[in-house]
C-alpha positions in Angstrom: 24.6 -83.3 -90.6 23.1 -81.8 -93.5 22.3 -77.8 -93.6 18.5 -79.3 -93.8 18.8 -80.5 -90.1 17.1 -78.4 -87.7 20.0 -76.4 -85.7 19.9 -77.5 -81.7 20.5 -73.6 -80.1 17.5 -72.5 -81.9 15.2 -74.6 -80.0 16.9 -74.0 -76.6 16.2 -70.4 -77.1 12.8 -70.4 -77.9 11.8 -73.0 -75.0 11.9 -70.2 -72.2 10.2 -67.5 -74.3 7.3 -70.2 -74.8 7.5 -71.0 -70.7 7.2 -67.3 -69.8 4.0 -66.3 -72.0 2.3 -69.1 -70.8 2.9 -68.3 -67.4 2.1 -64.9 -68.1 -1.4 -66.0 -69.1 -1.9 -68.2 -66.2 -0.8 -65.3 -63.9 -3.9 -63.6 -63.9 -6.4 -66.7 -63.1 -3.9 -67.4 -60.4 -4.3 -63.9 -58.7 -8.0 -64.0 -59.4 -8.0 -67.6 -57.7 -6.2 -66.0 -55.0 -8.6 -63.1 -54.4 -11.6 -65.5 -54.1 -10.2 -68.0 -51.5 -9.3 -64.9 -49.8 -13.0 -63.4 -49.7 -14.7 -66.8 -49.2 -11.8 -66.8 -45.6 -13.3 -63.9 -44.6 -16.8 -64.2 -45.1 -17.0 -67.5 -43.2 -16.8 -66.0 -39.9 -19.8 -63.6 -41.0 -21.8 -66.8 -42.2 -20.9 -69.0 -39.0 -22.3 -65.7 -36.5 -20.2 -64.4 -33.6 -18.0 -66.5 -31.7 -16.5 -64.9 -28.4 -14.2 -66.7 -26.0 -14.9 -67.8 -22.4 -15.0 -64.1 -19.9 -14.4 -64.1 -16.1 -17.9 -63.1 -14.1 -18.6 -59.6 -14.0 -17.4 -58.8 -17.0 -19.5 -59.8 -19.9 -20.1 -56.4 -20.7 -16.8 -55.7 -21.3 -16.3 -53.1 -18.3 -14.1 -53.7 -15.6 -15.3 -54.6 -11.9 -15.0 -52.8 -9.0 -15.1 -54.2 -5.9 -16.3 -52.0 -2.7 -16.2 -53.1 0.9 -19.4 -53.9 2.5 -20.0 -51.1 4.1 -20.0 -48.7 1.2 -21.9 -51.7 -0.6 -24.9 -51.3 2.4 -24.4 -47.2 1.9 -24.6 -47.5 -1.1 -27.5 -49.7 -1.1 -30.1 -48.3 1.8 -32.0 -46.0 -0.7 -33.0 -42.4 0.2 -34.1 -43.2 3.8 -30.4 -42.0 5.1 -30.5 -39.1 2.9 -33.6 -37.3 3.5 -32.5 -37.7 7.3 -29.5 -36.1 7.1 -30.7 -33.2 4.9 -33.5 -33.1 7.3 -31.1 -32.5 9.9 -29.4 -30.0 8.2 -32.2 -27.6 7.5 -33.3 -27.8 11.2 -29.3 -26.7 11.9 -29.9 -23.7 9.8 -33.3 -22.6 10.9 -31.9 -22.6 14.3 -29.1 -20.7 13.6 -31.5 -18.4 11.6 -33.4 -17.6 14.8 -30.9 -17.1 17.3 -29.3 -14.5 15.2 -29.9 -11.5 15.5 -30.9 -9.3 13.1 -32.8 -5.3 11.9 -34.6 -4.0 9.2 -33.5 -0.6 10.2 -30.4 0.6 7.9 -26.9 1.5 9.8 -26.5 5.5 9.5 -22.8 6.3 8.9 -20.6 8.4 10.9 -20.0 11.9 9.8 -17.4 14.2 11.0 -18.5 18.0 11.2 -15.8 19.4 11.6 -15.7 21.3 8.3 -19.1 22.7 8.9 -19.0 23.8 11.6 -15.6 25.4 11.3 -17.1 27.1 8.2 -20.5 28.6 9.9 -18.8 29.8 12.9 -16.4 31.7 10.2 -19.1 33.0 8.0 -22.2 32.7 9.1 -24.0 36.3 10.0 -24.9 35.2 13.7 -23.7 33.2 16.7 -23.4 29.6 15.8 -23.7 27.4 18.7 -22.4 23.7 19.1 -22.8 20.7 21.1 -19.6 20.5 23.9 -19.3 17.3 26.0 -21.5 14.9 25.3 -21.8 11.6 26.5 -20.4 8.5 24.6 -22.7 6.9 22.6 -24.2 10.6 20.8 -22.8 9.7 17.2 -23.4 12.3 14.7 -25.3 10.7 11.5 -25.9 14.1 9.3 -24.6 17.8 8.9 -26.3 20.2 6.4 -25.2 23.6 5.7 -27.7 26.2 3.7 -27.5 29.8 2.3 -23.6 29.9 3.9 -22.8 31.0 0.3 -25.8 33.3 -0.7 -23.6 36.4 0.2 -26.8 37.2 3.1 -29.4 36.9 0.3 -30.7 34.0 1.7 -31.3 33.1 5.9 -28.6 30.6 6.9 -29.2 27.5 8.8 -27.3 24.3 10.0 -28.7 20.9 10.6 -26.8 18.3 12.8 -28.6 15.2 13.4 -27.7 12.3 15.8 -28.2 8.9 17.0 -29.2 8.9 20.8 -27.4 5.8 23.7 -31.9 4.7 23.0 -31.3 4.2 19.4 -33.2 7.8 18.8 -32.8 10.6 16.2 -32.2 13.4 17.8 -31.3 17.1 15.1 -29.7 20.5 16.2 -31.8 22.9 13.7 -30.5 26.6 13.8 -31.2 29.5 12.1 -30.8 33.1 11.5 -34.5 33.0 10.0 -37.2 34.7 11.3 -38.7 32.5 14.5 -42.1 33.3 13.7 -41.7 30.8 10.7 -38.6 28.7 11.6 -39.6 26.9 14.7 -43.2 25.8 13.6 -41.5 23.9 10.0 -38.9 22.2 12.7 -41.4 21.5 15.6 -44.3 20.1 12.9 -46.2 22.4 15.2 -47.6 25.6 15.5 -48.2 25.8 19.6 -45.8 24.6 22.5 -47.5 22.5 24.9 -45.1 23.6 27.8 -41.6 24.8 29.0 -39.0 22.9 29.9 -36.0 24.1 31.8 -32.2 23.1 30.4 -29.5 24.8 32.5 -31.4 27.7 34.2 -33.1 28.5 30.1 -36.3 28.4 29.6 -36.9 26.3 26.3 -40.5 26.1 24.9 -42.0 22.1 24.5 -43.8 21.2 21.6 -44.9 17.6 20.3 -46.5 16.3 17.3 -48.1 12.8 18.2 -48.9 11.5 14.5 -45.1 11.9 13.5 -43.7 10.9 17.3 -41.9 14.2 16.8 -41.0 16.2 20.7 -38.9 19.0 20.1 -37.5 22.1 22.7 -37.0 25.5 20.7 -35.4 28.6 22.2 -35.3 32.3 20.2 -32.0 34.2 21.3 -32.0 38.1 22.0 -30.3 38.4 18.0 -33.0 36.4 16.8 -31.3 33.0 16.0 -33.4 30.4 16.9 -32.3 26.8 18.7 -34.7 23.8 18.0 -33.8 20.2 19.3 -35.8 18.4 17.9 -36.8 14.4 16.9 -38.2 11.3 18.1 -35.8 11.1 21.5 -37.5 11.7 24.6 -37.3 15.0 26.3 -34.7 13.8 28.7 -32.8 13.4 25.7 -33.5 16.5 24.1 -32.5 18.2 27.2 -29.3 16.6 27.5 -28.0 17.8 23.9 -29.8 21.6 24.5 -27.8 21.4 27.9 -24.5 21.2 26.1 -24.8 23.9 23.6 -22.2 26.1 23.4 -21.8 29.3 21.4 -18.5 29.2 19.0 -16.2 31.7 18.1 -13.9 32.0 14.8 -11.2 31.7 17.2 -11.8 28.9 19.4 -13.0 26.6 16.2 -9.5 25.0 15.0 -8.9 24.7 11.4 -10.3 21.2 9.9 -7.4 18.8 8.6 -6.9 19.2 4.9 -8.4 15.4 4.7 -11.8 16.4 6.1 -14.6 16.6 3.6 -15.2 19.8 1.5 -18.5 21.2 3.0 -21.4 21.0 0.6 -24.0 24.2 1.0 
């Protein structure tokens, strides 16, 4: 072998150098190749339209199936016949109910306790004060007004003390120390008594007012206090609370608890 001959290793060497680039340059049409056979896979479905398997009966829409019994299926299926009888029935239930109950426009008047009041008038106030003793059950006292207790005698004093009667009437003690000559007409609503009428051996005057259904007995005392009973309770009525009047001392009135009300002149 002559240094002219080509050497052997040389070649071997640059064989795989050779292989690589041209696979190098072939690697990109094969990806490319790769990418399109990929594409056209995909768009074949798209070209050949939907294709959806066999589905059970019932189902199609792709929501599951309940099955009722038939006699929630026939409930279910009447219409609004069944309903508009039963809510018919209803409303005749509750318009029955409606008119057995009964039922008053009139408002409840609370209960007061007067206690404090009248503790405090027959303390202070410039004359004899006089209260109801003994009255039958069902008188409930509804109202207790105090006025000119705190004047210092500037001012005529008067108590009011109203009541529900057992007849579901208003019935008011109305004292004052004011002079009778204008007192008793402003409680009566009238200027002339019609009558007398005789409570426990007194002789109380009777007055009425028909266009207010107002009746009242009035009495003047020897120190000038006058007594009016007075309101839309009949004269039996009105006799019954003037009958159990009774004059209070300072003494005999016990002291009110200390959870009474503070009276309010």
């Amino acid at each position: 072998m002559t240094d002219k001959t080509p050497h052997p290793v040389a070649e071997t060497e640059d064989a795989p150098r050779e292989a690589e680039a041209a696979h190098e340059a072939e690697a990109p049409h094969g990806t490319e190749a790769a990418r399109q056979a990929a594409s056209e896979a995909g768009a074949a479905p798209e070209r050949e339209g939907p294709h959806e398997g066999p589905r059970e009966d019932g189902a199609q829409d792709g929501r599951p199936v309940v099955e009722v019994s038939p006699a929630v299926h026939k409930r279910l299926t009447t219409g609004l016949g069944g309903f508009a009888m039963a809510m018919a029935a209803c409303l005749v239930l509750v318009l029955a109910i409606y008119v057995v109950t009964p039922r008053t426009d009139e408002p409840i008047l609370p209960t007061v306790d007067y206690g404090a009041h009248l503790w405090a008038m027959s303390s202070d106030a410039p004359f004899t004060v006089y209260a109801p003793e003994g009255l039958p059950e069902r008188w409930r006292p509804t109202s207790s007004r105090v006025h000119g207790l705190d004047k210092g005698g500037e001012e005529p004093v008067a108590w009011h003390l109203g009541f529900v009667t057992p007849q579901d009437e208003y019935a008011a003690l109305e004292q004052s120390n004011e002079d009778a000559s204008d007192y008793v007409p402003r409680m009566t609503n009238s200027s002339r008594p019609i009558g007398t009428h005789q409570v426990g051996g007194q002789t109380w005057d009777k007055y009425h007012r028909k266009d207010k259904k107002a009746n009242s007995l009035a009495r003047t005392l020897p120190d000038g206090t006058s007594l009016v009973v007075t309101g839309t309770a009949s004269y039996e009525e009105l006799a019954i609370l003037a009958g159990s009047l009774k004059p209070q001392s300072k003494d005999d009135v016990p002291l009110p608890a200390s959870t009474a009300p503070t009276p309010k002149y």
